[in-house]
N, C-alpha and C positions, 0 to 999 in steps of 0.2 A: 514602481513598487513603493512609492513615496518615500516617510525618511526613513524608516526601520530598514536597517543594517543586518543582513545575515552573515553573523559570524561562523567560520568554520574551526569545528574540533578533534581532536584526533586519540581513540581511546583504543587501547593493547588489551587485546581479549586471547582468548585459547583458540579462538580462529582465525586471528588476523589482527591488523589496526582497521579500525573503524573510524572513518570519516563522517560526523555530520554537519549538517547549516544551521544554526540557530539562533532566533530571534526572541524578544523581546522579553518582557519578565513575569512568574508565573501569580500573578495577582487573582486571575481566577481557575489556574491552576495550569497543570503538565497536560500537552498534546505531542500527540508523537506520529509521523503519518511513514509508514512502512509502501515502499513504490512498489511499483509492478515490474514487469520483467526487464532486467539491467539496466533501467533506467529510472531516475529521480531528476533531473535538472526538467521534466514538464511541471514538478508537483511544486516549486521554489516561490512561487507565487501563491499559494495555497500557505506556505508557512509565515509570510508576509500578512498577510489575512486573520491566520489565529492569532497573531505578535498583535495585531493592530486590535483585536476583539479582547486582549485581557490574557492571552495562554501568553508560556512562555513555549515557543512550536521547537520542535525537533524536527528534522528530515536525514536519518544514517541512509548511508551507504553500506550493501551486506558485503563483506570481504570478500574480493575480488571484481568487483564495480563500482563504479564509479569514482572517488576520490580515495577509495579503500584499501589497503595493502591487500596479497595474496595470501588467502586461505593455504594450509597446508595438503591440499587435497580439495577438488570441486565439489560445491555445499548442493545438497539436496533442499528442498522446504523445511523438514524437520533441523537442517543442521542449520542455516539460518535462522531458523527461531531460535532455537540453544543460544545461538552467537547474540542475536540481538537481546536477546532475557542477559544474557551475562554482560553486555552491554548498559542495560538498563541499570542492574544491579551499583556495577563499576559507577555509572555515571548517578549514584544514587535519586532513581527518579524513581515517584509512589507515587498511589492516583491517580495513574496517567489515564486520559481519553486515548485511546489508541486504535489507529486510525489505517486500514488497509485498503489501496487499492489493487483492479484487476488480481495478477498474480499474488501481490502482498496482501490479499485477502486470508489464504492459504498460511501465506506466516504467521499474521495478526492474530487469527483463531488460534493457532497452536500456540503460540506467547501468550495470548489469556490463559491457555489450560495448565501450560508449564508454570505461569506466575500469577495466579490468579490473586496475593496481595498485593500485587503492584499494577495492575490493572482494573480499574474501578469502573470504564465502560467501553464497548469496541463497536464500530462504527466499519462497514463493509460497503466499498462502493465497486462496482463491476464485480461481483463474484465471479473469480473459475471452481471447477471449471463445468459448467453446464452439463450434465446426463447425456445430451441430447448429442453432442459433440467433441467426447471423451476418445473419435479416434482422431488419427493425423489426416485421413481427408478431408473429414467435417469440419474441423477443426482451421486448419489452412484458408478453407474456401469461405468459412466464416471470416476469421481475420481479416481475406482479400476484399470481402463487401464493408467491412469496418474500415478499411483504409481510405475505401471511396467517401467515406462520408466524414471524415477527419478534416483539420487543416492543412497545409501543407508544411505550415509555419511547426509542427509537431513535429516531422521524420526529421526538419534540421535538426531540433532539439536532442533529439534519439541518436542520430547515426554515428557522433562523436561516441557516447556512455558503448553502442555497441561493440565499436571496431576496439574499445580498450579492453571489453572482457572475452572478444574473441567467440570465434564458432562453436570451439567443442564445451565453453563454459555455461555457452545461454543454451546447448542442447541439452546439456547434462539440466541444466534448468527444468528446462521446457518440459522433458519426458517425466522427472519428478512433477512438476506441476499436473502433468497428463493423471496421471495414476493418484494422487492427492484426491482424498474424498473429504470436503469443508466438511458435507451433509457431518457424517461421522465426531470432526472434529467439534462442531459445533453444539452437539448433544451434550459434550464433555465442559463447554462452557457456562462459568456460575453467574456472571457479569449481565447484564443490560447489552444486549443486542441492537442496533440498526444496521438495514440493508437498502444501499442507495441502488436505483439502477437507473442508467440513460435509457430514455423515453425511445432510443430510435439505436438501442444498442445489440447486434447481430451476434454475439458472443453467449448471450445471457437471455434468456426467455422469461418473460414478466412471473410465470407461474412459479419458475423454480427460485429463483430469488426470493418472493415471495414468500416464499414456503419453509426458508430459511431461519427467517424470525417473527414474531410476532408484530413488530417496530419496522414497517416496510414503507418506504418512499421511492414514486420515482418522477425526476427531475428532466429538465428538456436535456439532448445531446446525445452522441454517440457513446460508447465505451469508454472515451477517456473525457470524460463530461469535465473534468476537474483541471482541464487545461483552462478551457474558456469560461470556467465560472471558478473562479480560484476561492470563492468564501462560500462553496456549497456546504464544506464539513463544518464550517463555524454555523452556519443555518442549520443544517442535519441533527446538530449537538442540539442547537435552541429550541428544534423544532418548526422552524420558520419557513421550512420547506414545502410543509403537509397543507393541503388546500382543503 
């Protein structure tokens, strides 16, 4: 990750303490990348990436994962957005590029809508959750074909972040994510839109991502494209993606 240094911070909100990693200083401004489901140590290399491009990068933790204190009760999409908006506030960041993957798509839209002065542009890569595969079978049997085409080097990363937020946490997750309609959230958005998608990702169907924003890119890789290309969002932002 060369020499840039991710320091970690720890901020007291109405949901918890909030953990995040952060690097470098914000010369060409605040990026903030919001992870997917209970897990962030794939995206650490990604914040490494914006530090080195001129952002000063953020990556939190939503209370209850990953290096985060415990919520007083398990957070839905909407209540992880509240948390990380009062987050953002606390840690007084404006102008942010704010950056969602997979699940943290679902947050990232609803933190533009909730804070749309402190969010200047939002940046979607893996949308959930797809039309197509909005129940638990589709849904599962999608995942299982995306795990075939992942590294292996990714579930090590993962398996720690999950065993610490526990079963009934990423369920309570998961089913909120289920029922979470972007489409909806995204109508309510005032901000500059991009929608990243992997060229080869079973989660997300080219059409409906597409259809999301006007600002549509899609890049080589599976679903979690942003493990193995860690400066796709600093490309996505510039534009350097689009062929």
């Amino acid at each position: 990750m060369g020499d840039v240094q991710l320091c970690p911070t720890w901020t007291e909100t109405a949901w918890g303490r909030v953990h995040a990693l952060t690097a470098g200083s914000p010369d060409v401004g605040e990026l903030v990348v919001v992870p997917g489901l209970g897990v962030s140590a794939y995206l650490r290399e990604s914040v490494v990436c914006a530090a080195n491009a001129g952002y000063r990068a953020w990556l939190p933790d939503p209370p209850g994962f990953g290096g985060s204190g415990n919520p007083p009760r398990p957070l839905t999409i909407p209540d992880i957005a509240a948390a990380l908006v009062h987050w953002l506030r606390l840690r007084e960041l404006r102008s942010v590029v704010l950056i969602g993957h997979s699940c943290g798509t679902q947050v990232a839209a609803q933190m533009a809508v909730l804070a749309p002065d402190l969010v200047d542009r939002l940046v979607l890569g893996s949308p959930t959750v797809d039309p197509r595969y909005r129940s638990w079978p589709r849904a599962v049997i999608r995942w299982r074909r995306d795990g075939r085409l992942e590294p292996a080097s990714l579930v090590r990363t993962q398996r720690p972040e999950w065993r610490r937020a526990g079963v009934l946490r990423l369920m309570r997750l998961a089913r909120s994510m289920m029922t979470n309609d972007l489409e909806t959230t995204l109508a309510q958005v005032s901000c500059p839109v991009t929608v990243l998608r992997g060229d080869q990702d079973p989660l997300c169907t080219r059409q409906w991502a597409r259809d999301l924003a006007d600002d549509f890119v899609e890049v080589p890789g599976p679903h979690a494209f942003p493990y193995e290309t860690p400066d796709v969002w600093v490309k996505g932002v510039r534009g350097d993606c689009r062929t």
